[in-house]
N, C-alpha and C positions, 0 to 999 in steps of 0.2 A: 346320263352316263358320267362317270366318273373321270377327271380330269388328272386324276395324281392315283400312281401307282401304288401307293400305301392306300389307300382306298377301296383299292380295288382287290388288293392282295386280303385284306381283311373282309370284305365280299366273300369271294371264292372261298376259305378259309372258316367263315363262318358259316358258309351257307351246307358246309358238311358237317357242322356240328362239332369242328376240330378246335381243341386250344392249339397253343400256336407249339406245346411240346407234341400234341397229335402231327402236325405238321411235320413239323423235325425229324420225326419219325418214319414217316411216310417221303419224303424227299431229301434227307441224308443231309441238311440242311439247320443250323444248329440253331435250337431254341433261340439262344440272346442273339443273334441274329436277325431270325425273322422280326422279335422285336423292334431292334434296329430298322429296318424296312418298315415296320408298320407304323411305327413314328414318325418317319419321314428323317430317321436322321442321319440314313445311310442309305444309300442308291445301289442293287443288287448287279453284277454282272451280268451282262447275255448269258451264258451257259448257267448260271445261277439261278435266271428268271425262268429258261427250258426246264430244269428241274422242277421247278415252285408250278408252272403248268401243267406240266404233265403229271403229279404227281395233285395237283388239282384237278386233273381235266378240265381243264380248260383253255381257249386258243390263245397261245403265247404272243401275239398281237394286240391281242385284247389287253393282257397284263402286262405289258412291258409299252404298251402305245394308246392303248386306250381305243382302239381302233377293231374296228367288225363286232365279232359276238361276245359275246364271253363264253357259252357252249360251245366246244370242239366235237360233241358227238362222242366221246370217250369215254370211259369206264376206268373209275377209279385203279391203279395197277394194285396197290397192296391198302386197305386199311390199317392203321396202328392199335398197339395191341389193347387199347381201351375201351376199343367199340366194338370189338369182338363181346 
């Protein structure tokens, strides 16, 4: 398991086959941003990381603590309009 949240964020992230403006997209959350975060050179707020989870499905303990699953059992809410 993943011990740093930009790690993990890049996980989840990749493992949908999303660049990180797929992302942005999909969680209102702005491209150079997410960047930020996956670098490690910026640390995302709680309700920042709710977003980045849900919008991942996946359990927000997981990504923001490194802690339980990383499946929450969820369904993507919206895909971005790439992978359509």
């Amino acid at each position: 398991m993943e011990n740093d949240l930009s790690q993990r964020l890049i996980r989840a992230r990749s493992g949908h086959g999303w660049s990180q403006a797929d992302l942005a997209e999909v969680s209102g959350v702005a491209a150079a941003q997410i960047s930020r975060y996956e670098a490690g050179r910026s640390k995302p707020r709680t309700e920042v990381v709710a977003k980045l989870a849900k919008a991942l499905a996946v359990d927000f303990e997981w990504l923001f603590y490194g802690q339980g699953l990383a499946e929450a059992g969820l369904e993507v809410p919206v895909y971005p309009s790439s992978q359509k």
